[in-house]
N, C-alpha and C positions, 0 to 999 in steps of 0.2 A: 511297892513294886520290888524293893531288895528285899523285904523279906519272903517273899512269894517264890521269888529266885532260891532265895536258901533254902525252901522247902521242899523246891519240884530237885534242888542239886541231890539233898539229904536223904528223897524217896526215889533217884536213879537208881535201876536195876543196874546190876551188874555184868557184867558178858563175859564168860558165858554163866547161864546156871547149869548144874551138873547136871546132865544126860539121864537119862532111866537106864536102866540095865534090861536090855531084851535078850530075851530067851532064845539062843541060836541064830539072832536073827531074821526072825519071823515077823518079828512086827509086833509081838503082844509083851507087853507091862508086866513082870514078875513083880506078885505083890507084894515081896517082903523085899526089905532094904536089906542093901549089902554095902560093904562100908570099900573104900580109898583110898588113896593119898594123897588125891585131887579135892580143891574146896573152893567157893564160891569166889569167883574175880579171878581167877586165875588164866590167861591168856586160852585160845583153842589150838586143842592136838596137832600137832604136825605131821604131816604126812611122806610130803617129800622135801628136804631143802637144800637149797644150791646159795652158797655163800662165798666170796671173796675177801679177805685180809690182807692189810697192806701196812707196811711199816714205811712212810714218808721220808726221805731222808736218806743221809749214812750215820751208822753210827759205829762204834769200837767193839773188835774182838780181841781181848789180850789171855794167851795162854802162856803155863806156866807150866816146864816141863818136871814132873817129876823123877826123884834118884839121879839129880846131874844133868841130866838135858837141857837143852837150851830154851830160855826163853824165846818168844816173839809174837808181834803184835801186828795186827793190819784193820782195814778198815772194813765193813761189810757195807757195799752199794745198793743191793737188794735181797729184801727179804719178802716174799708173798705167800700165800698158803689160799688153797681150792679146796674147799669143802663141799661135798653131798654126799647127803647122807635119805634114805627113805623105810620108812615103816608101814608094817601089814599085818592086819588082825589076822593069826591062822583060827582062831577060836577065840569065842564073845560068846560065853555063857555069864548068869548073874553071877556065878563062882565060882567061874575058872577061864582064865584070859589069856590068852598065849600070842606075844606080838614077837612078828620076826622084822630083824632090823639090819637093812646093808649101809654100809660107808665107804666112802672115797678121801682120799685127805692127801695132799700133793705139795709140800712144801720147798719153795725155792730159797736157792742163796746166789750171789754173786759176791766176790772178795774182791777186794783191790790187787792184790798182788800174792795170790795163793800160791802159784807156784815156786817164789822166789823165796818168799817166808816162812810157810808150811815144813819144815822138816820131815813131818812122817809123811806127807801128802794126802792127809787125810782131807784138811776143808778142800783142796783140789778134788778130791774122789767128791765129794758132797755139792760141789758146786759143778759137775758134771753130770752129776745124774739125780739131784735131788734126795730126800726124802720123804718116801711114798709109805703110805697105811691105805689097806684096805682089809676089810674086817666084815662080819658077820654075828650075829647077836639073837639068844631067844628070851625074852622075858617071860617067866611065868609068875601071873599076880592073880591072888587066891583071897578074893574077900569072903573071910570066915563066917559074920556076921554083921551085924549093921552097927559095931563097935570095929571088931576085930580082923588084919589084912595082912596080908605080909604077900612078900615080895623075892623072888629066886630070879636073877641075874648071869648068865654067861656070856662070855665074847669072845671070839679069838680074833686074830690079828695079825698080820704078814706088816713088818715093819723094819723098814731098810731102806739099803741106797740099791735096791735090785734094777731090773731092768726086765719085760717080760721075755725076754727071751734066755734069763737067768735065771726064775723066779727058783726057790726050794723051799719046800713047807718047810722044814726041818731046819732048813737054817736063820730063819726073819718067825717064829711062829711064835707070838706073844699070846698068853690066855690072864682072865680076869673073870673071877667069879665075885657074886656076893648077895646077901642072904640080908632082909630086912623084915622084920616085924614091928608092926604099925596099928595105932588106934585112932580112931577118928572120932575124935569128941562131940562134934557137930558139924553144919553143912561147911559154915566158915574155921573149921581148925582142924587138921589131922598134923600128926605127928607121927615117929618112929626113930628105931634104932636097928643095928645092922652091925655088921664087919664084911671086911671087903679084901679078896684075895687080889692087890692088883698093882700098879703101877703110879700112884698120889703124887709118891715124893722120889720117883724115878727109876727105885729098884725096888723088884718084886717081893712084897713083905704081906702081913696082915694088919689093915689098917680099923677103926673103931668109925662108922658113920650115923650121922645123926639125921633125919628127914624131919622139917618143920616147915608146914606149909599152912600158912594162918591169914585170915582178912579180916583187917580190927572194923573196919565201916567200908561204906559203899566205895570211897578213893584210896585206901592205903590199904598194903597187904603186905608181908614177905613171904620170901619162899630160899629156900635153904637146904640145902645137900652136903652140910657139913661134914669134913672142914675143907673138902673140894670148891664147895660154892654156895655165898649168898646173895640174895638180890631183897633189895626195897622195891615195892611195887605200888606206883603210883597210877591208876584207873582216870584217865584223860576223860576217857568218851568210852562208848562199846564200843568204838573203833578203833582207838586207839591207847595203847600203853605205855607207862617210862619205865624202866627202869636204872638204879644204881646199887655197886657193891662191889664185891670181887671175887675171882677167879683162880686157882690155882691150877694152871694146864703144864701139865707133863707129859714126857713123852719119851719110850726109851726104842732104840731102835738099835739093829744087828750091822756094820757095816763089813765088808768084802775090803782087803786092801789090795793094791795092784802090783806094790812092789812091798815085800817083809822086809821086817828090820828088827833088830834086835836091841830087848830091855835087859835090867840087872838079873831079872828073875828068864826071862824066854829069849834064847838065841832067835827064832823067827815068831814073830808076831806076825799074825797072817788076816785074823779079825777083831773089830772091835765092837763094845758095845758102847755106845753113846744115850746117856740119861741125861736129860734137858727137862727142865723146871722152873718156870715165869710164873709171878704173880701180878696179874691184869685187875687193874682199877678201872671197871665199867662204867659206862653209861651209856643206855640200848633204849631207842624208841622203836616202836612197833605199830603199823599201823595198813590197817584194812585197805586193799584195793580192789577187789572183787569179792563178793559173797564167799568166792572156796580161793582165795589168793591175797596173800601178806606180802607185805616186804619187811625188813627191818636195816635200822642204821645205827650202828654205834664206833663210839668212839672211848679212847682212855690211854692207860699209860703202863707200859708193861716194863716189869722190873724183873731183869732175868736172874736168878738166885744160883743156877750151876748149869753147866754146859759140859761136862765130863767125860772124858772117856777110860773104857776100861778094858784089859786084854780079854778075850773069849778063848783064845786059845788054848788058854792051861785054864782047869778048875780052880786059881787061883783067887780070879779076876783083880789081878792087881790094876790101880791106877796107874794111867799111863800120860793123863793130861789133863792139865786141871785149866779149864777157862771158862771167860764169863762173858758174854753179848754186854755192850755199854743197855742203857734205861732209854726206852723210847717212846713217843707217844704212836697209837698205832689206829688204824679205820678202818671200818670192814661195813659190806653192803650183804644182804640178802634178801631174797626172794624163799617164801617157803606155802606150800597147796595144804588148805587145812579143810574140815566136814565141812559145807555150806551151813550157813547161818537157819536156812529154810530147813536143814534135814535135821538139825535139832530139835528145834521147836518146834516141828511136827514128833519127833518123836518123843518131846512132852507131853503129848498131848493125850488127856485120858481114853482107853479106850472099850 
């Protein structure tokens, strides 16, 4: 009986298997293979997801003034962030794909006592009006042949303490390109390499990225967007996923001050720019509730590495404040709409 068990465990399909590639959309099977960077066990496409993030607790902000200013510290009561984000094929051809991708991202704070501590009034500005991203994104992914794929990446991104009735392209408008070339060795392994015009480790530089997305058998996999992100992937059931690994989420934003003040280098500083950089130790289950509706939950521990800011008002961008969020553990819930399980597996299906 156990070993009949190990048998039927060891010849489980895996969910999903890779989709065929239809021709416009028609409905008909292009016969020649084109290659990825998707491979067999890998979770189903997402479409639209709406997610919440919570940091349980208080935990410490201690800033450190730089050239002379003063130190001081307080505590942060809440931290929360709203994510939705959705995606939309504009074109699905066998070898040429163009998905267009919107985002929403609303991140809260509340301090203990920001206005008394705060010198420049900065987490006071932040804890009044947040920080918001809202973005827009086209991917263009070009599988060359049934080896050969690569990948073109754009986004831009309004990211500040605005308000809508503030908004300015010009002044919040962050952009991030990046360019990957990719081989896919087989169903279960592609890989790739790239560089990345964008925002990793806070400020805008060119970064070196690595795509490895691999399933060693029918329950373990990784998947890997180095050195942004990797995850262990453990295959539960088709219905369900684990994942563990970690994370490095950055995030640089434009902020508007309400009252200027003056540093060694600029009698009125008027803007800053604020680059924030946490590395999150995951672990993220996933698991089927409807044929085309996910949810997922995870949990972990995030270690915030800089929370900085820096003058925008002169070409300078001297440092103006150097601080760090204490280490937290942190939970987040989502919900995300993905292809029905039926519209795949009919579109395997020979025709």
């Amino acid at each position: 009986m156990g070993l009949s068990r190990a048998a039927i465990a060891q010849d489980a399909p895996v969910y999903p298997p890779p989709a065929p590639l239809d021709t416009a959309g028609l409905g008909t099977t292009d016969a020649q293979a084109f290659a990825n960077s998707q491979v067999v066990g890998m979770g189903p496409s997402k479409g639209l997801i709406v997610k919440y993030e919570r940091i349980p607790g208080n935990f410490s902000l201690r800033s450190t003034g730089v050239n002379g200013a003063p130190d001081y510290h307080m505590d942060v009561t809440k931290n929360a962030n709203l994510v939705v984000k959705a995606y939309a094929p504009l074109l699905n051809h066998p070898h040429l794909k163009l998905v267009l991708g919107l985002n929403y991202d609303r991140q809260e704070f509340q301090f203990s006592e920001p206005a008394a501590s705060d010198l420049y009034g900065l987490y006071g500005n932040i804890q009044n009006k947040g920080l918001t991203t809202i973005g827009t994104q086209l991917a263009v992914i070009r599988p060359v042949d049934a080896v050969h794929w690569y990948l073109f990446r754009t986004k831009g991104e309004l990211n500040g303490d605005y308000n809508s009735d503030e908004l300015s392209i010009s002044d919040y408008l962050k952009v991030t390109t990046e360019f990957i070339y990719g081989w896919k060795r087989s169903p279960t392994f592609a890989w790739g390499v790239g560089v990345q015009l964008g925002y990793i480790l806070g400020r805008q530089s060119i970064y070196p990225v690595v795509v490895y997305n691999r399933t060693f058998n029918p329950r373990w996999g990784i998947e890997a967007l180095a050195p942004a992100r990797v995850l262990v992937r453990r295959n539960l059931s088709p219905q369900s996923l684990l994942f563990a690994g970690y994370e490095v989420a950055s995030a640089n934003y434009n902020l508007k001050l309400r009252n200027a003040f003056a540093s060694p280098n600029n009698p009125a500083v008027t803007s800053l720019e604020l680059r924030k950089i946490d590395l999150k130790f995951r672990l993220r289950y996933e698991h089927e509730l409807l044929s085309f509706l996910w949810a997922g939950a995870e949990a972990g521990y995030r270690y915030n590495y800089q929370l900085n800011s820096y003058d925008r008002s002169n070409n300078g961008r001297d440092q103006i404040i150097d601080s760090q969020l204490g280490s937290a553990p942190y939970v987040s819930l989502d919900l995300f709409i993905v292809p029905p399980r039926k519209l795949l597996q009919k579109a395997q299906r020979p025709r």
